[in-house]
CHARMM internal coordinates of N, CA and C (Angstrom, degrees):
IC EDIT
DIST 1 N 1 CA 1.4462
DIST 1 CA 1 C 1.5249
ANGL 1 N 1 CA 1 C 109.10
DIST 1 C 2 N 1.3877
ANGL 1 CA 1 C 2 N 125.03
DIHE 1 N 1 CA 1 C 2 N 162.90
DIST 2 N 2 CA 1.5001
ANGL 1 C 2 N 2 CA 127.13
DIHE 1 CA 1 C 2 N 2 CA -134.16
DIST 2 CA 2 C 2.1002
ANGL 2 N 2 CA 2 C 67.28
DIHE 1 C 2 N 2 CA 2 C -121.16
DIST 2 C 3 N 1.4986
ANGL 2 CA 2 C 3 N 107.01
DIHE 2 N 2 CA 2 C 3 N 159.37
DIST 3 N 3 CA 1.3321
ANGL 2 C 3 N 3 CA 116.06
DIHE 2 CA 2 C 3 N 3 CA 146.08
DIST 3 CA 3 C 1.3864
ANGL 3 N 3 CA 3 C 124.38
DIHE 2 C 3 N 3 CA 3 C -57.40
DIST 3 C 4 N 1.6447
ANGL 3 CA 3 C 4 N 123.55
DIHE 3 N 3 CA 3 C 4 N 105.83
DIST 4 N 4 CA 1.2301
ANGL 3 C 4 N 4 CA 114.23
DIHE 3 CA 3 C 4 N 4 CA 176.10
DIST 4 CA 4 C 1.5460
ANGL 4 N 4 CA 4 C 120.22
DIHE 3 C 4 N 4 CA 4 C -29.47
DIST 4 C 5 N 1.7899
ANGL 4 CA 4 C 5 N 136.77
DIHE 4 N 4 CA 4 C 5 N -50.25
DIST 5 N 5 CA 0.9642
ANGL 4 C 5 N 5 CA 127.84
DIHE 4 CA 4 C 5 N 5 CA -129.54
DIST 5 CA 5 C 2.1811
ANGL 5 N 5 CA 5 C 82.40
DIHE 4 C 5 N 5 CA 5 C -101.49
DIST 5 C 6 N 1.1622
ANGL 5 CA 5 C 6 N 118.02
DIHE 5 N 5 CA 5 C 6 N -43.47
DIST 6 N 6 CA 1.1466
ANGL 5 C 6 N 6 CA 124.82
DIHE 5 CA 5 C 6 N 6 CA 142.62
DIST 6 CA 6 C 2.1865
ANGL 6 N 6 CA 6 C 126.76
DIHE 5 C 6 N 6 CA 6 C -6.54
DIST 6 C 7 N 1.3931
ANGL 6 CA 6 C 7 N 66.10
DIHE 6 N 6 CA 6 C 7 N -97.70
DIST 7 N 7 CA 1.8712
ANGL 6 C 7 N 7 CA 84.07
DIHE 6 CA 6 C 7 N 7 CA 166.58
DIST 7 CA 7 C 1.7874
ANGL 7 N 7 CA 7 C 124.84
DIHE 6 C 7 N 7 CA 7 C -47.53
DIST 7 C 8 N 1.3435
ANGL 7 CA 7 C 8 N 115.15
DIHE 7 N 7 CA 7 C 8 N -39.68
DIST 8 N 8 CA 1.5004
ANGL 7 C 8 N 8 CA 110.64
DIHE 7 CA 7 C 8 N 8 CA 140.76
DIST 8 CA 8 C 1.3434
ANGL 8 N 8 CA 8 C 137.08
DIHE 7 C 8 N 8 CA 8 C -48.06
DIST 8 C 9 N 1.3504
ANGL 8 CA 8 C 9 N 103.65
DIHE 8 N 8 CA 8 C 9 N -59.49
DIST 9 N 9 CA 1.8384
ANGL 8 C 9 N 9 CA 118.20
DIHE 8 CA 8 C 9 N 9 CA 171.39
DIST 9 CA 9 C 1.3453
ANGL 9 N 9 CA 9 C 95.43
DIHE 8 C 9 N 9 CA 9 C -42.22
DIST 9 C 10 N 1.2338
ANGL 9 CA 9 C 10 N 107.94
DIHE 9 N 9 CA 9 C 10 N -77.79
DIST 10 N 10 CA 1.5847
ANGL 9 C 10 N 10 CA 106.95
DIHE 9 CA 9 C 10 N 10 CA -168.44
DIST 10 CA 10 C 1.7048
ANGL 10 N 10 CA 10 C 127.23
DIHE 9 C 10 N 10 CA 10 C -49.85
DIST 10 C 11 N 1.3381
ANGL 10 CA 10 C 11 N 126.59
DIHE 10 N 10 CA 10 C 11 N -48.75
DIST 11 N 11 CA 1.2716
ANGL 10 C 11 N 11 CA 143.30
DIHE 10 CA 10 C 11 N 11 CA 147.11
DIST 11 CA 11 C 1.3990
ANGL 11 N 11 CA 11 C 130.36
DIHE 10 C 11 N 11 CA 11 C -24.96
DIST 11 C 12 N 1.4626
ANGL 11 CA 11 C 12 N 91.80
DIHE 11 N 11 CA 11 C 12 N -69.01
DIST 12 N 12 CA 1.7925
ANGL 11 C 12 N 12 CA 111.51
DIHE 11 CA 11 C 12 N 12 CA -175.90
DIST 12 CA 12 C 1.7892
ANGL 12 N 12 CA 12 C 98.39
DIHE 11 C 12 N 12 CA 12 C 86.73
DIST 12 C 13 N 0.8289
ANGL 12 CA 12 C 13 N 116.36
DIHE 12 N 12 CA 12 C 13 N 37.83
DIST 13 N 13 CA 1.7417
ANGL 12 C 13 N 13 CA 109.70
DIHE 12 CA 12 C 13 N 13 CA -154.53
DIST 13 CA 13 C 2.1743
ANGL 13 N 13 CA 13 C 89.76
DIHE 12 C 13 N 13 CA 13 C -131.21
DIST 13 C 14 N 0.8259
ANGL 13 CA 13 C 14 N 114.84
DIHE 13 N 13 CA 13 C 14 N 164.22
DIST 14 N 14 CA 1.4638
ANGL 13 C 14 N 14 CA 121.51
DIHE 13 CA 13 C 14 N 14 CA 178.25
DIST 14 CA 14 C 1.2678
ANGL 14 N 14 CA 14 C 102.32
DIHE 13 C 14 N 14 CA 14 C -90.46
DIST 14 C 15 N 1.5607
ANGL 14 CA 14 C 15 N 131.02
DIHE 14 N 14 CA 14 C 15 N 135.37
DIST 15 N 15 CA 1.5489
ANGL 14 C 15 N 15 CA 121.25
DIHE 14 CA 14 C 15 N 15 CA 134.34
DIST 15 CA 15 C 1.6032
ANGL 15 N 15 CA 15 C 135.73
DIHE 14 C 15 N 15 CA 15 C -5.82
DIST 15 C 16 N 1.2947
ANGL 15 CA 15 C 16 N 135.63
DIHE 15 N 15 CA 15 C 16 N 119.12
DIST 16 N 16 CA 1.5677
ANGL 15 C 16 N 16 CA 127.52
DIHE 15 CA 15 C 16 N 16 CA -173.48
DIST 16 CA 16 C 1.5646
ANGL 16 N 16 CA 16 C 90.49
DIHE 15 C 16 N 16 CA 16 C 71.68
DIST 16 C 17 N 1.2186
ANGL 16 CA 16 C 17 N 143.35
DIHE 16 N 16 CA 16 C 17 N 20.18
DIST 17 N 17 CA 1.6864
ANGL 16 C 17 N 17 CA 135.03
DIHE 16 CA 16 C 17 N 17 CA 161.65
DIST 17 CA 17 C 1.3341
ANGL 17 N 17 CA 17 C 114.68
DIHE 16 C 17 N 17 CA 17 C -146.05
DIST 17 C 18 N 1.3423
ANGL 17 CA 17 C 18 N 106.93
DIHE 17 N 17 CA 17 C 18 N 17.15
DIST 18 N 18 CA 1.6784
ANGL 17 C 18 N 18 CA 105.67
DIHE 17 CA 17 C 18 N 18 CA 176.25
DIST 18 CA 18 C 1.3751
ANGL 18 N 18 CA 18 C 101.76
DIHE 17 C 18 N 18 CA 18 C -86.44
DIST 18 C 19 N 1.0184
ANGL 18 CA 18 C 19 N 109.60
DIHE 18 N 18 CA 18 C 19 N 105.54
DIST 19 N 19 CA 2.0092
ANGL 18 C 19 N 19 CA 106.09
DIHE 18 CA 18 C 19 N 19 CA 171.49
DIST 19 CA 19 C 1.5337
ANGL 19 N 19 CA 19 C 132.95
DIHE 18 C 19 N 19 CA 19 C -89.51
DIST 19 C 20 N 1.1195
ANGL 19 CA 19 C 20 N 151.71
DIHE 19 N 19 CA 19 C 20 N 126.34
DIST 20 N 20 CA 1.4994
ANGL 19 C 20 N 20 CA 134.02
DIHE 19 CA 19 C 20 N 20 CA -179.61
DIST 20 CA 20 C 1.7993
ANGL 20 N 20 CA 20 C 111.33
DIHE 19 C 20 N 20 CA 20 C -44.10
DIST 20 C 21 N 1.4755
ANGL 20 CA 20 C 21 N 88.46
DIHE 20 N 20 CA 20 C 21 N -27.48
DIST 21 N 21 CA 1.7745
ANGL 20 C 21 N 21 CA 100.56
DIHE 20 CA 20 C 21 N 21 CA -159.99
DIST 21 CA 21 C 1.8617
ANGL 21 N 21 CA 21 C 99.78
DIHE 20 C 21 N 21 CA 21 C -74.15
DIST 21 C 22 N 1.2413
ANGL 21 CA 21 C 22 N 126.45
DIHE 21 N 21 CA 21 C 22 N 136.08
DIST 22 N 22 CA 1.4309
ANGL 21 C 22 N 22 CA 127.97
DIHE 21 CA 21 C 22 N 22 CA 160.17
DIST 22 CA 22 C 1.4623
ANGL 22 N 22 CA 22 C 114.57
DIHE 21 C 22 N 22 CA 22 C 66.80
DIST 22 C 23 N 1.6129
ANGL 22 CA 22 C 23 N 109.38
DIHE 22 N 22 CA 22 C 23 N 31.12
DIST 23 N 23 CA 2.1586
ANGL 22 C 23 N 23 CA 110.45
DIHE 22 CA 22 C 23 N 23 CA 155.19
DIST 23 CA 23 C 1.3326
ANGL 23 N 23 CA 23 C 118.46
DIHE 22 C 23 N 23 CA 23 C -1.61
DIST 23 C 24 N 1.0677
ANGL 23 CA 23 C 24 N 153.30
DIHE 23 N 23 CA 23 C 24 N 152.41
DIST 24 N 24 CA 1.6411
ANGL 23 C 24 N 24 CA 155.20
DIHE 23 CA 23 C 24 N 24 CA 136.48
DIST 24 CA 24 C 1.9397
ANGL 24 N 24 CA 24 C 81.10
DIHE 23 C 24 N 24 CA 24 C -63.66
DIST 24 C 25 N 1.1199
ANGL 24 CA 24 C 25 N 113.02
DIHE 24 N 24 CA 24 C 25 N -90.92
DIST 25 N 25 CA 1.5325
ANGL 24 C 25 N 25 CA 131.57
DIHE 24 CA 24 C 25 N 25 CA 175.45
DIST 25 CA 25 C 1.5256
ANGL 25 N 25 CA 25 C 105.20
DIHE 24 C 25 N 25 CA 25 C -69.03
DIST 25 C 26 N 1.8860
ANGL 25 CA 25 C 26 N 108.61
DIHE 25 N 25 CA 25 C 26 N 134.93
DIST 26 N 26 CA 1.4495
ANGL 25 C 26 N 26 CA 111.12
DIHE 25 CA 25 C 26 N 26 CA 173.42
DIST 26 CA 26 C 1.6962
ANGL 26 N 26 CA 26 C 106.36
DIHE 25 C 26 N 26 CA 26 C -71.59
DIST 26 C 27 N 1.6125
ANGL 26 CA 26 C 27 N 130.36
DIHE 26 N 26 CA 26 C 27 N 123.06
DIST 27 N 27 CA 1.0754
ANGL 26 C 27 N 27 CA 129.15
DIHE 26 CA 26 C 27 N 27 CA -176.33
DIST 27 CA 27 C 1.7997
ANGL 27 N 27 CA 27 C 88.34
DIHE 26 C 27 N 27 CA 27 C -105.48
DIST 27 C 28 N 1.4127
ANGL 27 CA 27 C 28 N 101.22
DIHE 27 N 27 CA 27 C 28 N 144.10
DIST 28 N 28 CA 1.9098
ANGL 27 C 28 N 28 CA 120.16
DIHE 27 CA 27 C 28 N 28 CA 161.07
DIST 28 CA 28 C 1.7678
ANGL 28 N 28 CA 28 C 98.55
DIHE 27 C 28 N 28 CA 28 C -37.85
DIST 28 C 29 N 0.8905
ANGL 28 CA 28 C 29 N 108.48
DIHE 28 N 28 CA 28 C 29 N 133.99
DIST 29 N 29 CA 1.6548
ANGL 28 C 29 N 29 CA 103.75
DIHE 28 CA 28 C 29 N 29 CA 173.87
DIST 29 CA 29 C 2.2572
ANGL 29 N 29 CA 29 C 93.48
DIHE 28 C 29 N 29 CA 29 C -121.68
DIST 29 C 30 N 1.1695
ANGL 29 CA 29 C 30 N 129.88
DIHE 29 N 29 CA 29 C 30 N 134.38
DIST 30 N 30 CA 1.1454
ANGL 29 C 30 N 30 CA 119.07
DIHE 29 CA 29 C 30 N 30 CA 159.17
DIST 30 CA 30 C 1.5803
ANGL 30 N 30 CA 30 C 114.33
DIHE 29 C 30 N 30 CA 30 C -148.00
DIST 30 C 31 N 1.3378
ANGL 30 CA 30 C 31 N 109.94
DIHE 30 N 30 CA 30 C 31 N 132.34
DIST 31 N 31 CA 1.5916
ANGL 30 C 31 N 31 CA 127.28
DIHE 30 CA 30 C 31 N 31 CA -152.46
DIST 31 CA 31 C 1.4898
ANGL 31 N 31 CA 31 C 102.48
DIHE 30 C 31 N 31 CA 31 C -130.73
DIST 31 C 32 N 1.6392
ANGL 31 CA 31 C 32 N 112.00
DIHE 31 N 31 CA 31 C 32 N 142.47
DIST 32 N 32 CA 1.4904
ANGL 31 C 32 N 32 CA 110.52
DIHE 31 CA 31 C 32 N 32 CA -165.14
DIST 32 CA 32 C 1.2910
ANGL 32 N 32 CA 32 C 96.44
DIHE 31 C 32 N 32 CA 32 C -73.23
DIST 32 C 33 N 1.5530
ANGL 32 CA 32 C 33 N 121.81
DIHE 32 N 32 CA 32 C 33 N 169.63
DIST 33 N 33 CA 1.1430
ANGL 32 C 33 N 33 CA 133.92
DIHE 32 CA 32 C 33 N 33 CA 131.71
DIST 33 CA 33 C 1.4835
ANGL 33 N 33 CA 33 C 127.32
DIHE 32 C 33 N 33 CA 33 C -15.26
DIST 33 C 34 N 1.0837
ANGL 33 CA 33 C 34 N 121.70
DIHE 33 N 33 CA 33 C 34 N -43.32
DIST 34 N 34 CA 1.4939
ANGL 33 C 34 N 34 CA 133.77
DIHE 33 CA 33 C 34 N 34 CA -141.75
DIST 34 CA 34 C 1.7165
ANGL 34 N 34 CA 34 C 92.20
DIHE 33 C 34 N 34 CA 34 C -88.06
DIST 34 C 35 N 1.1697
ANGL 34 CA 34 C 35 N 94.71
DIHE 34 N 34 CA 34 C 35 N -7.61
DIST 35 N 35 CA 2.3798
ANGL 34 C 35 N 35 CA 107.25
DIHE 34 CA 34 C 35 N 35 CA -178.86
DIST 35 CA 35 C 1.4307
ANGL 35 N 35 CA 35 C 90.17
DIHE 34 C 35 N 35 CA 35 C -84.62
DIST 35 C 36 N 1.5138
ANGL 35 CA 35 C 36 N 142.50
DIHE 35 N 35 CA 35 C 36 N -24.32
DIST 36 N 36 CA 1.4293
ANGL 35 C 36 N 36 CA 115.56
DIHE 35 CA 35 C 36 N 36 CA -155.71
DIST 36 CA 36 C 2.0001
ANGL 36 N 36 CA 36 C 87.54
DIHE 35 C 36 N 36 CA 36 C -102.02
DIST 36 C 37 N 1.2869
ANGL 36 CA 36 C 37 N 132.76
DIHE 36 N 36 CA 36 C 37 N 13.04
DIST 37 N 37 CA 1.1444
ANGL 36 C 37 N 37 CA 133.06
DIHE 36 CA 36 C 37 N 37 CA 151.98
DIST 37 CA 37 C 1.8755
ANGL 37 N 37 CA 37 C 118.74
DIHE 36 C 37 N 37 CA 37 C -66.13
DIST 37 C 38 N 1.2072
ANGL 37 CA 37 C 38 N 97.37
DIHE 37 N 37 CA 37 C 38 N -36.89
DIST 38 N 38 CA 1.2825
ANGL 37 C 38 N 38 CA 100.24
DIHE 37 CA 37 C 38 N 38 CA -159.88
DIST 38 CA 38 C 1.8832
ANGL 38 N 38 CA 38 C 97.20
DIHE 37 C 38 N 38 CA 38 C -95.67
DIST 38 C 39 N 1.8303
ANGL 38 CA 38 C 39 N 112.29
DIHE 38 N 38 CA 38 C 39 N 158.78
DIST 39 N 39 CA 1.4834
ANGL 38 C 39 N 39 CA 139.75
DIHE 38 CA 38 C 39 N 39 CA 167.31
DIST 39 CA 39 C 1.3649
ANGL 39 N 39 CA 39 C 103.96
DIHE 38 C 39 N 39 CA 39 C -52.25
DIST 39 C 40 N 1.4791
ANGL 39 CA 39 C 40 N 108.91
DIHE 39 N 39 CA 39 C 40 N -56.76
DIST 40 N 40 CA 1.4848
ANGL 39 C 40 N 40 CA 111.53
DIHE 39 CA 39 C 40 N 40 CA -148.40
DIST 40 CA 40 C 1.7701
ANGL 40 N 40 CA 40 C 101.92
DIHE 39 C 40 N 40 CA 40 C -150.00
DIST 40 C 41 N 1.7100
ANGL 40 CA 40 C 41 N 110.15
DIHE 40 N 40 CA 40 C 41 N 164.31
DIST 41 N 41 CA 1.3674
ANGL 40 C 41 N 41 CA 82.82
DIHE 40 CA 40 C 41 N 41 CA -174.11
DIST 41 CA 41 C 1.8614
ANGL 41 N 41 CA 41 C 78.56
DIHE 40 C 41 N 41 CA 41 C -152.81
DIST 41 C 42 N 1.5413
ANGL 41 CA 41 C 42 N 120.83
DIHE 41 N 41 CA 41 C 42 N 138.42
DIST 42 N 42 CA 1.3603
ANGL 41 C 42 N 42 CA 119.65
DIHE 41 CA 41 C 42 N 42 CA 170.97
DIST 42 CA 42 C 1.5400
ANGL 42 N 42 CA 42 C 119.16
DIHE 41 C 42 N 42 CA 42 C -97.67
DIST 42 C 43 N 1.3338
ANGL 42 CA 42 C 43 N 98.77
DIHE 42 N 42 CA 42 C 43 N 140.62
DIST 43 N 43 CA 1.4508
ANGL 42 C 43 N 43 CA 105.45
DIHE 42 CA 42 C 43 N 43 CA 178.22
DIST 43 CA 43 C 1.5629
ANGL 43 N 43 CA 43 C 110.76
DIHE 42 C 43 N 43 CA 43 C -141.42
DIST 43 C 44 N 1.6462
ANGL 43 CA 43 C 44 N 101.27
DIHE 43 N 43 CA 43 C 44 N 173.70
DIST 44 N 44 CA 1.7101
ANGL 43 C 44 N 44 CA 93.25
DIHE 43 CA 43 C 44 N 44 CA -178.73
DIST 44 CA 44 C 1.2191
ANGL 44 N 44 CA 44 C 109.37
DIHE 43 C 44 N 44 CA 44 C -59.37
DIST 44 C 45 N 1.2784
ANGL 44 CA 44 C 45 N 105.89
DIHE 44 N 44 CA 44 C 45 N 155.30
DIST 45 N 45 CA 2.3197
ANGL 44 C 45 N 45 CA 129.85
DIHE 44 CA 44 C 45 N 45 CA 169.22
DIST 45 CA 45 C 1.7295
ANGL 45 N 45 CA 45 C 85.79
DIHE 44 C 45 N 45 CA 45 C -79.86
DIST 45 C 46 N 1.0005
ANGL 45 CA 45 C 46 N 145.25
DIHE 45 N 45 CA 45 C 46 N -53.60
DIST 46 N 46 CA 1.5204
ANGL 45 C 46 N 46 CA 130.36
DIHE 45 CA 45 C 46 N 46 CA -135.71
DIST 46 CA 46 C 0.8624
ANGL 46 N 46 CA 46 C 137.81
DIHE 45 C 46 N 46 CA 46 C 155.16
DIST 46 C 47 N 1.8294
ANGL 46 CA 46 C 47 N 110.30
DIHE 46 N 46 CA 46 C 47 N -32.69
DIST 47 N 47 CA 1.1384
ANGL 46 C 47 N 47 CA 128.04
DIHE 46 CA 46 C 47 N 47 CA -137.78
DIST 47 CA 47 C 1.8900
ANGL 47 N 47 CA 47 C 100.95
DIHE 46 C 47 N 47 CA 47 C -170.80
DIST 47 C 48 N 1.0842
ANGL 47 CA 47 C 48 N 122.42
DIHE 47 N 47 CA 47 C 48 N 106.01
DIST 48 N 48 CA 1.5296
ANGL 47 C 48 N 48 CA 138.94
DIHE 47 CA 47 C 48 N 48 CA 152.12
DIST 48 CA 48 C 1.8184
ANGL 48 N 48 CA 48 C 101.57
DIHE 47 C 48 N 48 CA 48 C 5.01
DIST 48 C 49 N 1.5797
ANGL 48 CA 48 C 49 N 106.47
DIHE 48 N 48 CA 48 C 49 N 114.89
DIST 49 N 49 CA 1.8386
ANGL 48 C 49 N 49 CA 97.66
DIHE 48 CA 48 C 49 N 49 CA -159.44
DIST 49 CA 49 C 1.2021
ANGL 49 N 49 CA 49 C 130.00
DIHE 48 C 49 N 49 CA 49 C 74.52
DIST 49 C 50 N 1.0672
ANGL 49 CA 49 C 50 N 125.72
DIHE 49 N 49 CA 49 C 50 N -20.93
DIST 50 N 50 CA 1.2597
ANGL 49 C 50 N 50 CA 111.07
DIHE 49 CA 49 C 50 N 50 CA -172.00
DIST 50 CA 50 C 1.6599
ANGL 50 N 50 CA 50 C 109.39
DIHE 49 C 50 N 50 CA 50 C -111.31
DIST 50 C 51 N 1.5024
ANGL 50 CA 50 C 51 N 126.06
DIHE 50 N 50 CA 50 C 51 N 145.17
DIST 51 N 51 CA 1.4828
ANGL 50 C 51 N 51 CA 132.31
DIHE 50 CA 50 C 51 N 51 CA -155.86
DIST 51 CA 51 C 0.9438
ANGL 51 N 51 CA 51 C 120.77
DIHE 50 C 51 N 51 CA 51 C -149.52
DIST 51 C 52 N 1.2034
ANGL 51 CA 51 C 52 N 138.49
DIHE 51 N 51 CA 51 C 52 N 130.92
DIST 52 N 52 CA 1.5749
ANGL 51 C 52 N 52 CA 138.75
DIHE 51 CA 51 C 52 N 52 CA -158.81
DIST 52 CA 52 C 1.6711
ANGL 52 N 52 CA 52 C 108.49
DIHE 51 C 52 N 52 CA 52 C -114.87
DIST 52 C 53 N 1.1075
ANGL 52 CA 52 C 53 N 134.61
DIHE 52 N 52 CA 52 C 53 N 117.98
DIST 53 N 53 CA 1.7496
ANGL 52 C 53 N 53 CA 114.27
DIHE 52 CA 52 C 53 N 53 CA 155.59
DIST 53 CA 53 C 0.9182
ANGL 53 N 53 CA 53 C 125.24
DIHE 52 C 53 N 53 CA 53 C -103.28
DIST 53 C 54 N 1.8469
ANGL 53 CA 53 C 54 N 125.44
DIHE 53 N 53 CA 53 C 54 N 127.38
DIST 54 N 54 CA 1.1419
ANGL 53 C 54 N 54 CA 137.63
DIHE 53 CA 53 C 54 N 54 CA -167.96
DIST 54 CA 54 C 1.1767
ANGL 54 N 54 CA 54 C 112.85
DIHE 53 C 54 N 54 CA 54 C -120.57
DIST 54 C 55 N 1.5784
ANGL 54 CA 54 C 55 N 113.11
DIHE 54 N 54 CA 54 C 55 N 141.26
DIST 55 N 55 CA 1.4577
ANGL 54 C 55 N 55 CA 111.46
DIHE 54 CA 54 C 55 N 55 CA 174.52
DIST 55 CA 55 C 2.1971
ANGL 55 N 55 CA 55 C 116.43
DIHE 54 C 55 N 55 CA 55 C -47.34
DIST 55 C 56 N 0.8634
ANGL 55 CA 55 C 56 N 98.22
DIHE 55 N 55 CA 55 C 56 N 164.02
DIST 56 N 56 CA 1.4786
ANGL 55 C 56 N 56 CA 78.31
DIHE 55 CA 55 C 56 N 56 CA 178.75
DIST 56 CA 56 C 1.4112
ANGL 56 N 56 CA 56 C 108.38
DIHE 55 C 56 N 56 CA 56 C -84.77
DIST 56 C 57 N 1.4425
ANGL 56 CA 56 C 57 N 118.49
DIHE 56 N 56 CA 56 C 57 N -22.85
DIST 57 N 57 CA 1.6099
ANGL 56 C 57 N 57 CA 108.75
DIHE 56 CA 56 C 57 N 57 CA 165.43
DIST 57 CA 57 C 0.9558
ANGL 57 N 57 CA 57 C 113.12
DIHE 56 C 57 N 57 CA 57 C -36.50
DIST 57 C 58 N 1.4207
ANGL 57 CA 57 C 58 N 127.69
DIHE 57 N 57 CA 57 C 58 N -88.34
DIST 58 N 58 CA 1.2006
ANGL 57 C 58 N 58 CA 156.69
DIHE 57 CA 57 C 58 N 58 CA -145.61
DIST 58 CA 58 C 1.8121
ANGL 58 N 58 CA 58 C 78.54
DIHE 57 C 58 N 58 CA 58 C -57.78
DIST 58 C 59 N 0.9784
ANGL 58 CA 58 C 59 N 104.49
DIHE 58 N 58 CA 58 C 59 N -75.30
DIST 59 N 59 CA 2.2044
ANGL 58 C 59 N 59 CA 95.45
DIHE 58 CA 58 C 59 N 59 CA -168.86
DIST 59 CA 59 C 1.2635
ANGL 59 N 59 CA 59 C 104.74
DIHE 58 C 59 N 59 CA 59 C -31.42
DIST 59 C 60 N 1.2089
ANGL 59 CA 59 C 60 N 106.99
DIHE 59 N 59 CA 59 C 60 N -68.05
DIST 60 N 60 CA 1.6847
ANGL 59 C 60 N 60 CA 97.31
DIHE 59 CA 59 C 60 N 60 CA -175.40
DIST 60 CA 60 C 1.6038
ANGL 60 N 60 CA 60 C 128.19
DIHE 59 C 60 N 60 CA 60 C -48.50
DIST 60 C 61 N 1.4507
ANGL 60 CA 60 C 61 N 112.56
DIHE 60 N 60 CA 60 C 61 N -34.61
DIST 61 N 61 CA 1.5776
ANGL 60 C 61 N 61 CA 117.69
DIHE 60 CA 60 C 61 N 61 CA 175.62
DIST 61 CA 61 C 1.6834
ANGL 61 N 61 CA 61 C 99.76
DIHE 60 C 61 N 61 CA 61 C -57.42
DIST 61 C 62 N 1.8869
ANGL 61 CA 61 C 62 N 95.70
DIHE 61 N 61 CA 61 C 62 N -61.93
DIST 62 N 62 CA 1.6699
ANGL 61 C 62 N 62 CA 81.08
DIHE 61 CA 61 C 62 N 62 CA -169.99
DIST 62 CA 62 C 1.5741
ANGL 62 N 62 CA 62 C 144.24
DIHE 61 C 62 N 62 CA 62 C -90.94
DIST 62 C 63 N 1.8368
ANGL 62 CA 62 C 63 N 85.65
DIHE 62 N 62 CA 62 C 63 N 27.64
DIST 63 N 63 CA 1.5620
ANGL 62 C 63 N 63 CA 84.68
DIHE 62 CA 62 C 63 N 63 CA 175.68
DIST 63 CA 63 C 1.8517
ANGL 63 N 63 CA 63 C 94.97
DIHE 62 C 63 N 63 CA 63 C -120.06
DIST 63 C 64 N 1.2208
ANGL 63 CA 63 C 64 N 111.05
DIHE 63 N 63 CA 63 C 64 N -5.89
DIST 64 N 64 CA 1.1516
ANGL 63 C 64 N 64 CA 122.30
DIHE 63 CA 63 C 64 N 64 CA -169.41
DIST 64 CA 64 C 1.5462
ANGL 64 N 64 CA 64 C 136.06
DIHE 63 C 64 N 64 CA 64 C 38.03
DIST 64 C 65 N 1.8247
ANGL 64 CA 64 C 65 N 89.84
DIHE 64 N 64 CA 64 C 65 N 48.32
DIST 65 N 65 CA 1.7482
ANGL 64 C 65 N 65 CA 110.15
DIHE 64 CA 64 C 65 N 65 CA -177.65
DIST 65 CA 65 C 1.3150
ANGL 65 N 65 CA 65 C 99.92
DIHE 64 C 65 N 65 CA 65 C -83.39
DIST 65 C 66 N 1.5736
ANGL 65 CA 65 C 66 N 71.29
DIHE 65 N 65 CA 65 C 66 N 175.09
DIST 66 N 66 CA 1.5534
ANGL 65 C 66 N 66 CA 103.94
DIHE 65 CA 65 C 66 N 66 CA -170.73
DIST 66 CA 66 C 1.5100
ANGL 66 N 66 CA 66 C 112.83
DIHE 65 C 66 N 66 CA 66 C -93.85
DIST 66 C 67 N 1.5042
ANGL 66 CA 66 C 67 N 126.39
DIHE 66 N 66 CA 66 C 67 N 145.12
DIST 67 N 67 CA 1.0814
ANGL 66 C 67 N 67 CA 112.52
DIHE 66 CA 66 C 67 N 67 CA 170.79
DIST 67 CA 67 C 1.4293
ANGL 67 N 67 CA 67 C 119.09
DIHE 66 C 67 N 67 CA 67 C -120.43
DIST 67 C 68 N 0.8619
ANGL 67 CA 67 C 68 N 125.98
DIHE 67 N 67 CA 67 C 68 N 136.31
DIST 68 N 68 CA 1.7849
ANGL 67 C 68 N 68 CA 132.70
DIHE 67 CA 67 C 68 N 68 CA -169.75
DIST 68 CA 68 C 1.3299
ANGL 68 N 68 CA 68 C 114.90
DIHE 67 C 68 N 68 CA 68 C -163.24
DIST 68 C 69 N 1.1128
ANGL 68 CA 68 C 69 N 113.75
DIHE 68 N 68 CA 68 C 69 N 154.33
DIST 69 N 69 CA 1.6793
ANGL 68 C 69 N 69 CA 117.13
DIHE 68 CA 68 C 69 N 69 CA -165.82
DIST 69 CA 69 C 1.6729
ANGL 69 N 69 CA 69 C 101.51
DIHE 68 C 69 N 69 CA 69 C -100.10
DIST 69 C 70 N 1.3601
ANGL 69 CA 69 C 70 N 91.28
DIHE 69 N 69 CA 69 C 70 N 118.35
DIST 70 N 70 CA 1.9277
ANGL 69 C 70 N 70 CA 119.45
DIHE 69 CA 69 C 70 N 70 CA -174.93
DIST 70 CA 70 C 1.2389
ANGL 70 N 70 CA 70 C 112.03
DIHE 69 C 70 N 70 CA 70 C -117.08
DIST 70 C 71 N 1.5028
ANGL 70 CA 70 C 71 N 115.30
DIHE 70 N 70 CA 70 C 71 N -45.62
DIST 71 N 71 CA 1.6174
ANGL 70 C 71 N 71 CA 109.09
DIHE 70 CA 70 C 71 N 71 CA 177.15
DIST 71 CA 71 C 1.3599
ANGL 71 N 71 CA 71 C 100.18
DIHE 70 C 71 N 71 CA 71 C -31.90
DIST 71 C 72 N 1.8325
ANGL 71 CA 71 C 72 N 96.75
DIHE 71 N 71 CA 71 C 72 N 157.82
DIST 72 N 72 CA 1.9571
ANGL 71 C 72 N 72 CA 106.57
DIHE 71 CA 71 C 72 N 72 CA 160.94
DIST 72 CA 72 C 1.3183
ANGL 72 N 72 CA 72 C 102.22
DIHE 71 C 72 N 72 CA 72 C -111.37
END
COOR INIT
IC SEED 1 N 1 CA 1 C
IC BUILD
């Protein structure tokens, strides 16, 4: 996870509304391994509350991260 105060700067987006989905700017996206276990995976809609679930295909096509093993 990015430094909240960070992850705004960079974004321009509010806390609880930073989404992977639809960048202003393409940001590096990188996600453990431990996602290509799972169907589906939820993330923010956009907007504070609101949540999307996506197959993890589809996440990965449309954010077009990286996957590599980060957990400790």
């Amino acid at each position: 996870m990015a430094d909240p105060g960070r992850a705004q700067q960079k974004t321009g987006y509010v806390l609880g509304g930073i989404s992977p989905l639809g960048q202003r700017t393409g940001i590096p996206m990188l996600v453990d391994t431990t996602v290509e276990q799972l169907d589906t995976i939820i993330v923010s809609g956009g907007q504070r509350g609101l949540s999307l679930e996506l197959r993890v295909t589809d996440f990965l096509e449309l954010t077009a991260a990286r996957v590599a093993h980060i957990r400790r």
